[in-house]
Structure formats: structure tokens, C-alpha cells
C-alpha positions as CSV (number, residue, x, y, z in Angstrom):
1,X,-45.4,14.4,22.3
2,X,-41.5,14.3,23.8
3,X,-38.4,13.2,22.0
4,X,-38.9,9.6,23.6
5,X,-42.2,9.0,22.8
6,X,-40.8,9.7,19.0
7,X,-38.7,6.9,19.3
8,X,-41.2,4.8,19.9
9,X,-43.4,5.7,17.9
10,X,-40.5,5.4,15.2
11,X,-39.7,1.9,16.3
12,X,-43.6,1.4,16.0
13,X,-43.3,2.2,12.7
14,X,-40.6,0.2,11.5
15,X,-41.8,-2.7,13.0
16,X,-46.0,-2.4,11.7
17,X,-44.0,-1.7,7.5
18,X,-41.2,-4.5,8.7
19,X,-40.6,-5.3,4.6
20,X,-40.4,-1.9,3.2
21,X,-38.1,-0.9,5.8
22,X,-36.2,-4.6,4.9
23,X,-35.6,-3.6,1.3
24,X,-34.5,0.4,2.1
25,X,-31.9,-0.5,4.8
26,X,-30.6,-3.3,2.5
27,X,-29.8,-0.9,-0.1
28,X,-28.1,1.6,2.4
29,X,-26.5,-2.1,3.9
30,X,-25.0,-2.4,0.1
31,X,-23.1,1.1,0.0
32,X,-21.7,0.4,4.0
33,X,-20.7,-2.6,3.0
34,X,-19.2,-1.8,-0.7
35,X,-17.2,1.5,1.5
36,X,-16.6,-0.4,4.5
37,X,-15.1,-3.6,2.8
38,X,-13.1,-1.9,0.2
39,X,-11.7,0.5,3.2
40,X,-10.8,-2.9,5.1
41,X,-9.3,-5.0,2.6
42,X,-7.1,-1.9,1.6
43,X,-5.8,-1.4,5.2
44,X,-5.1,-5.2,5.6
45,X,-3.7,-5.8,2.2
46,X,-1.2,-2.6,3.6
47,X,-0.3,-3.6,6.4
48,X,0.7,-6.8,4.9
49,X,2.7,-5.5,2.6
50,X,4.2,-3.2,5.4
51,X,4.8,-5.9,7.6
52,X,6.8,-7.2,4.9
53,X,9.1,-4.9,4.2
54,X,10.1,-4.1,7.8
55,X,13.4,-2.3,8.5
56,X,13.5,-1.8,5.3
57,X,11.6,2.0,3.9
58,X,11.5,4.5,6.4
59,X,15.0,3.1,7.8
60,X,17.3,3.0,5.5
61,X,19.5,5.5,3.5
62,X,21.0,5.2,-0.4
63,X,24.7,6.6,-1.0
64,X,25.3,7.2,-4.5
65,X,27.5,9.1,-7.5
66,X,26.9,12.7,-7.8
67,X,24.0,13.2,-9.5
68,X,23.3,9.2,-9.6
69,X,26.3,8.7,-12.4
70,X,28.9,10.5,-11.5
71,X,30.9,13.1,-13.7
72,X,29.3,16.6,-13.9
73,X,26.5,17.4,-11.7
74,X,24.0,19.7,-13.1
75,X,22.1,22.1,-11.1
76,X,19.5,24.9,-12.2
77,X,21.2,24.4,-15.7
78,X,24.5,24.9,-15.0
79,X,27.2,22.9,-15.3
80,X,29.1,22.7,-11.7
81,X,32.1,20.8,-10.5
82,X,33.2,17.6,-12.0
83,X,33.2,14.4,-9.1
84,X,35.0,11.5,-9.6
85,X,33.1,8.1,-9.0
86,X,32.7,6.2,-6.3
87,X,35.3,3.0,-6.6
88,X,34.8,-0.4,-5.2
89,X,37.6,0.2,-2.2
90,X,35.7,3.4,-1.0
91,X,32.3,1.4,-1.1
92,X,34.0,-1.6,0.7
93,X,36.2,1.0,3.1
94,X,32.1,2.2,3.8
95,X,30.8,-0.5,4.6
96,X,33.6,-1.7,6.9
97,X,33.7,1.4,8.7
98,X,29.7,1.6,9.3
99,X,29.3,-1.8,10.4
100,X,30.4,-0.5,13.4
101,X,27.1,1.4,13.2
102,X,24.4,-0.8,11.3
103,X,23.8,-3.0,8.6
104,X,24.8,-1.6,4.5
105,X,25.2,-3.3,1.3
106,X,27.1,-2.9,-1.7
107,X,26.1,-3.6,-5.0
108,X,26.4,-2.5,-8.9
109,X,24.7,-3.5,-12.0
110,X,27.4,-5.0,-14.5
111,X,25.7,-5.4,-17.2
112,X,21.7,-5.5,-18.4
113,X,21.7,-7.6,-21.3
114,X,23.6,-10.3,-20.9
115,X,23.4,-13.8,-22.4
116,X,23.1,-16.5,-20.4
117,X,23.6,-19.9,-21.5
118,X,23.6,-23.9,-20.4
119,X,24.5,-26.6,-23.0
120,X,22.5,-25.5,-26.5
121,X,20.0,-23.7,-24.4
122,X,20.0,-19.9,-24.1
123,X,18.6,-17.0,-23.2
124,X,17.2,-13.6,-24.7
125,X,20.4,-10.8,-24.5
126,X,18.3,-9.3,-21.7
127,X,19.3,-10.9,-18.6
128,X,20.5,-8.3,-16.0
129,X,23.8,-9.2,-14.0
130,X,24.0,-7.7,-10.5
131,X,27.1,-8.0,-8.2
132,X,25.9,-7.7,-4.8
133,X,27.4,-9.0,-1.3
134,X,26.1,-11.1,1.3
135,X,24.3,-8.6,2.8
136,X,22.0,-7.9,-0.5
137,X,19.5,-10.3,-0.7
138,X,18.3,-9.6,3.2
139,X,17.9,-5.7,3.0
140,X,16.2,-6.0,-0.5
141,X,13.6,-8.3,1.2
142,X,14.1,-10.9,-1.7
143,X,13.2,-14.3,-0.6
144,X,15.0,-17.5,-1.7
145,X,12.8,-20.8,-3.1
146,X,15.6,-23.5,-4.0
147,X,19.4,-23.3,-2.4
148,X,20.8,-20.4,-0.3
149,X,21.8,-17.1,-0.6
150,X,25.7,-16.1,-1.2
151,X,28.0,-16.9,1.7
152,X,30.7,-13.9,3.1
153,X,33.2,-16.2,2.0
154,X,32.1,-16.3,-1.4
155,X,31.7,-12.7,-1.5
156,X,35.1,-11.9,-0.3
157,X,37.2,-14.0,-2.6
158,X,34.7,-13.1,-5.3
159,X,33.8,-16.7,-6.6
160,X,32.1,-17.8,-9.3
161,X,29.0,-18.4,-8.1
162,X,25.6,-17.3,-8.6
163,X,21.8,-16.8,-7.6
164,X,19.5,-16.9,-10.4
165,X,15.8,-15.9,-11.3
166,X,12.6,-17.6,-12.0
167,X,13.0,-16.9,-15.9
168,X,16.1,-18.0,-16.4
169,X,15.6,-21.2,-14.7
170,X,12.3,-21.4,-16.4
171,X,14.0,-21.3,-19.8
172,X,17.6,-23.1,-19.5
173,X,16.5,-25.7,-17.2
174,X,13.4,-28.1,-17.9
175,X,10.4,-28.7,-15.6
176,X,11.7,-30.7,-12.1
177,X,15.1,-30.2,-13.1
178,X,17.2,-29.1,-9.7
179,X,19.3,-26.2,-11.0
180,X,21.2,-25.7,-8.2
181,X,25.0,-26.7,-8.3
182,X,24.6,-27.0,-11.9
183,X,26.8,-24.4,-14.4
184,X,25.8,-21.8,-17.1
185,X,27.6,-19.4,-18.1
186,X,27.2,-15.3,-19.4
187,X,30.0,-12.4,-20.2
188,X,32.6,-15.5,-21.3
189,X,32.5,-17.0,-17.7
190,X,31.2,-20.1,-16.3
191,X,29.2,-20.1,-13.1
192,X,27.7,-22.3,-10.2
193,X,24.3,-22.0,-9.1
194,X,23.9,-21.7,-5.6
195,X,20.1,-20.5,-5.3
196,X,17.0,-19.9,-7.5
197,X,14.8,-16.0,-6.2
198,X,11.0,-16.3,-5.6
199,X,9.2,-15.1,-8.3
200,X,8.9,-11.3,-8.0
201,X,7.2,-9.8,-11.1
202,X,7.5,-7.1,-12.3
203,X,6.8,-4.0,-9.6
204,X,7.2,-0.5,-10.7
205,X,10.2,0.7,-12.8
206,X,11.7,-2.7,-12.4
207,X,10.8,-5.0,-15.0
208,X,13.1,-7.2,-15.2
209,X,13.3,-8.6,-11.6
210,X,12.8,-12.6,-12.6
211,X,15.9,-12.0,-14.8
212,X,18.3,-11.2,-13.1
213,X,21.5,-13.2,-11.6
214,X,23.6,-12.0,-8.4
215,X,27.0,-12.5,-8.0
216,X,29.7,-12.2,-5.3
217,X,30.4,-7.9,-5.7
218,X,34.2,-9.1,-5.5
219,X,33.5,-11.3,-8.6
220,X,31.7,-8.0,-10.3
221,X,34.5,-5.9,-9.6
222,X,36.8,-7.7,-11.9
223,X,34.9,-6.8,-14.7
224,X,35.6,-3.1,-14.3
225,X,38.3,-2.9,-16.3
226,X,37.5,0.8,-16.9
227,X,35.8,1.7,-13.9
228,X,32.7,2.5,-15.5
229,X,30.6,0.6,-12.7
230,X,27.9,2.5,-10.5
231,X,28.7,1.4,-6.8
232,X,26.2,2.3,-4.6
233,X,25.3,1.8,-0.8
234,X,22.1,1.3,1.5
235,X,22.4,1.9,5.1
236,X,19.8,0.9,7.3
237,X,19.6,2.9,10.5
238,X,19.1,1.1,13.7
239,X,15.6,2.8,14.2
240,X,13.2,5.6,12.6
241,X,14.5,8.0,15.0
242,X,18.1,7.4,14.5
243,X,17.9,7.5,11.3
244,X,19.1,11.5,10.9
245,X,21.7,11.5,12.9
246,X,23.4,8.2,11.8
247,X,23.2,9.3,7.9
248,X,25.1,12.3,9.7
249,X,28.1,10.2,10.7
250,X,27.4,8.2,7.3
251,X,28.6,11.5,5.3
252,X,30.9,11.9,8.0
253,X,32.5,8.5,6.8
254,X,31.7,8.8,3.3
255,X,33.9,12.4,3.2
256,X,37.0,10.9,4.7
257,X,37.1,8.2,2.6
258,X,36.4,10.3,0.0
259,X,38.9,13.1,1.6
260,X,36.6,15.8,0.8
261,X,37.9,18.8,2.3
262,X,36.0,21.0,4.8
263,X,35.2,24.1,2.3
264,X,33.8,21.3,-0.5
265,X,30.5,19.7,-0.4
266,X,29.8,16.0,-0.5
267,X,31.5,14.3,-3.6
268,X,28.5,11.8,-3.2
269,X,24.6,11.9,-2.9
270,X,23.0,10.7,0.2
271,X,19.3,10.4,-0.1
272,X,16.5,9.2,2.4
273,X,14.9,6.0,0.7
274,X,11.8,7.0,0.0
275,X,9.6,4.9,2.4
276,X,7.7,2.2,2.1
277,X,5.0,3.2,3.9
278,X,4.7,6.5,2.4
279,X,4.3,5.2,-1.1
280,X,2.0,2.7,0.4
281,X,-0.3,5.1,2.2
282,X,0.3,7.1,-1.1
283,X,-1.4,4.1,-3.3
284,X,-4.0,3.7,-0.5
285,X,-5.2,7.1,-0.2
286,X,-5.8,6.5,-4.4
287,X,-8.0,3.5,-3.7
288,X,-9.9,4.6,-0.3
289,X,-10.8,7.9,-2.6
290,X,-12.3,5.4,-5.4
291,X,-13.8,3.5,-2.8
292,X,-15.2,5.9,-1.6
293,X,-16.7,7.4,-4.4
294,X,-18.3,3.6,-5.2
295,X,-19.8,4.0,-1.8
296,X,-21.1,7.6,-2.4
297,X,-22.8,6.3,-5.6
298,X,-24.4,3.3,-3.8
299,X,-25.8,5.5,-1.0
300,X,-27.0,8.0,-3.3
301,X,-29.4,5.8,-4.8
302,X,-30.2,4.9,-1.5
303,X,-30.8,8.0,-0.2
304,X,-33.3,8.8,-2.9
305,X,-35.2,5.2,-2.3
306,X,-35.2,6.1,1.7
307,X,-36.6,10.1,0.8
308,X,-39.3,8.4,-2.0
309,X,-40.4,5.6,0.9
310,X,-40.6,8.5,3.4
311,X,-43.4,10.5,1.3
312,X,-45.3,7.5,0.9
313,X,-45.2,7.1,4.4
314,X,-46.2,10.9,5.0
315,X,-49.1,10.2,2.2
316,X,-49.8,7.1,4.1
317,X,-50.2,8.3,7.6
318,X,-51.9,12.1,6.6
319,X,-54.9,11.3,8.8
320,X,-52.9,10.1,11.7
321,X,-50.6,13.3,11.6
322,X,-53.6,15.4,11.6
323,X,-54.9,13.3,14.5
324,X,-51.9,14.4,16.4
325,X,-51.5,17.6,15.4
326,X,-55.4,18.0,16.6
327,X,-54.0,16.3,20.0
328,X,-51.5,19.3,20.1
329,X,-48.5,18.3,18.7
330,X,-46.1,20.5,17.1
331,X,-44.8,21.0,13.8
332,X,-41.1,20.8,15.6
333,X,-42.2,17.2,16.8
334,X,-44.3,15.8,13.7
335,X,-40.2,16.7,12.0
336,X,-38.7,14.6,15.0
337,X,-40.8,11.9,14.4
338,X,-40.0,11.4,10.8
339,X,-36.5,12.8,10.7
340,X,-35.9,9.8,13.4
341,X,-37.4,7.1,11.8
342,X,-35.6,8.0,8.5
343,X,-32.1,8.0,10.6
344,X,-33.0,4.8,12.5
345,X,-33.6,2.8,9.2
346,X,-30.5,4.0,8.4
347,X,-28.6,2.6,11.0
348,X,-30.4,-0.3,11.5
349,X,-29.2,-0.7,7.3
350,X,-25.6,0.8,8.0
351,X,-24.8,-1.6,11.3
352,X,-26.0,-4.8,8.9
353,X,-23.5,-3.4,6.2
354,X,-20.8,-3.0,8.9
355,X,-20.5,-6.0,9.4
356,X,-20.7,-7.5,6.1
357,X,-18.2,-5.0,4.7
358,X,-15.9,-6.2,8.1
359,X,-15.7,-9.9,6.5
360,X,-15.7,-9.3,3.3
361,X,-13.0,-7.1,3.6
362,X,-11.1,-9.2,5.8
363,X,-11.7,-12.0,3.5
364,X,-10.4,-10.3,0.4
365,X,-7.4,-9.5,2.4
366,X,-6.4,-13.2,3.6
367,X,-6.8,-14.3,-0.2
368,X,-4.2,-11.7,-0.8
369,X,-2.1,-13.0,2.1
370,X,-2.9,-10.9,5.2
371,X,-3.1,-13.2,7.8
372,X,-4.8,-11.4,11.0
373,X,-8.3,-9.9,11.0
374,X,-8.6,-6.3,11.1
375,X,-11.2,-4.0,12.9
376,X,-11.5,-0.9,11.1
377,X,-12.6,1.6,14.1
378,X,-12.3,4.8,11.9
379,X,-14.1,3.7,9.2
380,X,-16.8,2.1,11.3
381,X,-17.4,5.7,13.3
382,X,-17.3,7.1,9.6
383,X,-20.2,4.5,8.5
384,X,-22.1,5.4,11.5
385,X,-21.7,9.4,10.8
386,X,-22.6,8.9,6.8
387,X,-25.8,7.0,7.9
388,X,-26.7,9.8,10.6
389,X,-26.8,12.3,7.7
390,X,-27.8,10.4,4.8
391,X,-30.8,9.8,7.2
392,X,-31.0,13.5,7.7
393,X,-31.0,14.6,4.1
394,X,-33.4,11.5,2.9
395,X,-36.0,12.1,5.8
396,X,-35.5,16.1,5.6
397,X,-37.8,16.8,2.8
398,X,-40.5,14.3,4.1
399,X,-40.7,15.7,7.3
400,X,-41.3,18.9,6.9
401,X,-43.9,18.4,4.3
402,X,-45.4,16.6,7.1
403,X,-44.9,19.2,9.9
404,X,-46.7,21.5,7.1
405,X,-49.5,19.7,6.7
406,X,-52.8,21.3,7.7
407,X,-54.6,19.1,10.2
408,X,-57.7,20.0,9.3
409,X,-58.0,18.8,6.0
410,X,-55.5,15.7,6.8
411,X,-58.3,14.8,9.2
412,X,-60.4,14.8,6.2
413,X,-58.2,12.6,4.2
414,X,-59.3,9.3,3.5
């Protein structure tokens, strides 16, 4: 009896117990499906999130006060050298000088609880103000639902102007009431709406995100009376692999405006942005590790249904493995035969849980918002391997109970 004639005789098999070998793949279908979809949807629901962020992670580059506030920066516990702050004119001199370069923005938090008011409506002291330029709104990937975003104009001359969030539309402004062009007003000054932010939520450390009001940086700058404001920069380098050597001529630029001298190190902090896709693939590698374990579970309890249905079929078929053994077959064989049919249920299970876990993955993504349809090749060669050796380890035990069996009393068996 040759490796082919197993196969049959494996397909045989399947086919004569078609409903017991229905219910065992559907279970192993189940845990392909629970570890293929969750796998999917978390790869779709990524690159969705990558694609919308673009340009902005892995490209960009933050310039900030030593140590983040300026002052003394502390290092190992010491005290060190005292840095002045950055000012507004050497954060506009910046950005002048590296737009010859890339794109960079400018921008400071005034204040974080600020009171914002309209008529005898007003809001909690909570409301964050945040001078920005025109620049701003496009390298933060914020997205604008009513009016526009702040002109160049309006930055430069530092108007008083102003985009807003969804709360604080939400609570000075009733329901189909068009807030733009219309005033409020916050730290004693009156200002024009121009455009109302997408609702953002809140998203990791910052929770106040639908709070918040932009203004023109020039407009901000007035306020800083005692030059207590935090300026900081983003760069965006013109590609992933530019992105070293242009934050090179960025501290290049920073130091002269700073005049730094050649024996002192950077008066400033110039960081990498940590990248998008990092902390993405960071969260990801979380969930595909839970899926995974889901999946594991699931085929567990599979694996033990497939190894109990496999003795039954050894107890089942005693006489006919005598029969053969009689006919001169070999232990090494009567093993094949079962090891195979154990494997091929599994596949036969594992290829209908493919491609359920495909589209149900794929579905859960578009709900979220990813809107192309993703073929997960890795995971699918991963299904096919987990199947291969769940059918191994299920039909192990079974088969060489069989192989051991003696064929002259499983001729006798009735």
C-alpha cells in the first residue's frame, strides 16, 4: 500500500463518514476563521489609519525647549547648563529659513483653561487655546467640517480670527445654527469664527481635542507678555530617507539662529516624531497576539474533537486494518493512512475558514472605514501550516494505536 493509494483511501473515507467529517472541519473552520478574520480586519483597519496619516509619522521632526520647557536641563540627576527659550522670532526665523527645504509649523499653547463665551452662553474654564499658523491644521491631519482653515494673511497680521471645536460649538451655539462668521469671545478678546474641526475624540494623552480653538500664532504671540510661551516646530522631511540628513541642516539652522557656538551643544531639542506606523504596528502586534490566542483556544477544542473522532474511527475500522495488515501492509503505512486523513479534514475545515475569516475581516474593516479589500497572504500560508500540524498532533495518537494493533485478533473483531 503506497503513499498514493493512502490518499485515496483517505478521500474514501471522508467521503463514505461525509457528516462526521462536516461537523470536525467546521469546528477547525471556526478557529481559521476567528484567527484569520481578526488578523485581517487588524491589518486593514492599519493601513487605514496609515494611509491617513501620510507624510506625517515617520517623516517628520519636532524642535523644542531644552528639555521640553526650557530653563535647566537635568540629566542623570544633575543640574546642567541653563538654556534660554526658544522666542517667537527664532521659530518664525526657522521656519522661513527651512522652507527653502520642506514644509514646518509653528505653534504654542496659550492657555488650557480658558473661558469662552457668546451672548449669556458659556463655557466650562477648560477650553484649550492654541496659536498655530497656516501650516498647522494640514501637518496635524486635522480635517475641517464647516468654513476653512486660517489664511497666511491672517496668520501674518495675526487677526482675530479663529477655528473652533465640536464642543464648543456644541454648547454656545444651538442645533443648525451656522457658527461661522459669528463672534465669541475668551482671555478679554472677541473673535471671528472662520471654521468648525471634525470631531476628533479624545486619542491618547490628548483629551481635550474637541475643545480646543486655533488662532493666527501672530495673534498668540501678543499674549506673551512675559515670554513664558512654549514655541515649538515640526519639520516634515521631504521623504523617509531624507529625513536624517535634512534634521542635520535643521540643527544646522536652528544653531545659528540660536548663535550657539561650536564648543556648545544644541540650546534646543530635536527629536524624531515617533512614527505613526510604529505605534501602529506596536498596537497591532497587541491585538494579532490576542487574536491569536482566541484562535489557539478555538483550535484546541478542535484538535481534541478531530483526535476523539479519529479513535472511533480506529475502533470502527479494527477489522479492516487487520484485513490489511494480513494483505501485508505495514505499520509505517496503516500511520500514513490515518495521519493523512486527519491532516486532510483539516484542510478541507481550515480552507472553508479562510475564506470566511477573509470576508469577515474585510467586512469589519469597511465598517471601520477601510475602503479596499485586503488579501492576507501571510496569514493565509500561516492557516495552512497550523492546520498541517494540528492535523498531525490530533491524528498522531490514533494512528499509531492503529499501526499497533495486532491483526490477528483485529481480524477477530466484530
Amino acid at each position: 500500500m503506497n503513499l498514493i493509494e493512502n490518499i485515496r483511501e483517505a478521500l474514501r473515507s471522508v467521503k463514505i463518514n461525509l457528516l462526521r467529517t462536516v461537523l470536525t472541519g467546521a469546528i477547525i473552520a471556526i478557529g481559521i476563521s476567528s484567527l484569520v478574520g481578526m488578523l485581517t480586519a487588524i491589518d486593514g483597519i492599519k493601513a487605514q489609519i496609515a494611509d491617513s496619516f501620510a507624510g506625517l509619522g515617520a517623516n517628520s521632526f519636532d524642535i523644542r525647549n531644552k528639555g521640553f520647557t526650557g530653563g535647566r536641563a537635568i540629566q542623570e540627576g544633575k543640574t546642567d547648563k541653563t538654556y534660554p527659550k526658544m522666542t517667537y522670532r527664532e521659530v518664525q526665523d526657522f521656519k522661513n529659513e527651512y522652507s527653502s527645504i520642506g514644509i514646518s509649523t509653528v505653534f504654542t499653547t496659550v492657555t488650557g483653561a480658558a473661558e469662552v463665551k457668546k451672548g449669556s452662553k458659556k463655557t466650562d474654564p477648560n477650553a484649550r487655546i492654541r496659536a498655530i499658523d497656516e501650516n498647522y491644521i494640514n501637518l496635524k491631519a486635522i480635517k475641517i467640517e464647516k468654513g476653512r482653515n486660517l489664511s497666511n494673511l491672517e496668520v501674518r497680521y495675526g487677526n482675530s480670527v479663529c477655528v473652533i471645536g465640536q464642543e464648543i460649538q456644541t454648547i454656545l451655539f444651538e442645533s443648525g445654527e451656522d457658527p461661522i462668521n459669528q463672534k465669541i469671545s475668551f482671555l478679554g478678546r472677541p473673535y471671528t469664527i472662520v471654521g468648525v474641526m471634525e470631531k476628533q475624540g479624545g486619542m491618547g494623552p490628548d483629551q481635550g481635542a474637541d475643545r480646543q480653538i486655533l488662532i493666527p500664532i501672530e495673534n498668540g504671540s501678543r499674549l506673551d507678555r512675559r515670554g513664558t510661551f512654549n514655541y515649538q516646530i515640526t519639520g516634515v522631511a521631504s521623504g523617509p530617507d531624507r529625513i536624517d540628513y535634512e534634521m542635520g541642516q535643521a540643527t544646522g539652522m536652528m544653531r545659528k539662529i540660536r548663535q550657539d557656538r561650536v564648543t556648545m551643544e544644541d540650546s534646543f531639542d530635536l527629536t524624531k516624531s515617533e512614527s505613526v506606523a510604529e505605534s501602529l504596528e506596536e498596537v497591532a502586534g497587541y491585538l494579532r497576539i490576542g487574536g491569536f490566542g482566541i484562535g489557539f483556544i478555538t483550535l484546541l477544542g478542535a484538535s481534541i474533537g478531530l483526535m476523539n473522532i479519529m479513535l472511533v474511527s480506529v475502533t470502527e475500522r479494527t477489522r479492516e486494518i487487520g484485513i490489511r495488515k494480513a494483505l501485508g501492509a505495514t505499520p509505517l503505512r496503516i500511520r500514513q493512512q490515518f495521519l493523512i486523513e486527519a491532516i486532510m479534514i483539516c484542510v478541507l475545515g481550515g480552507f472553508l475558514g479562510l475564506i470566511l475569516g477573509i470576508i469577515i475581516g474585510n467586512v469589519i474593516a469597511s465598517v471601520v472605514g477601510f475602503g479596499g479589500f485586503l488579501i492576507p497572504w501571510l496569514w493565509m500560508f500561516v492557516s495552512f501550516v497550523i492546520c498541517v500540524v494540528v492535523g498531525l498532533l490530533s491524528g498522531f495518537f490514533p494512528a499509531y494505536k492503529a499501526s499497533k494493533l495486532d491483526p490477528i485478533e483485529s481480524l477477530r473483531y466484530e
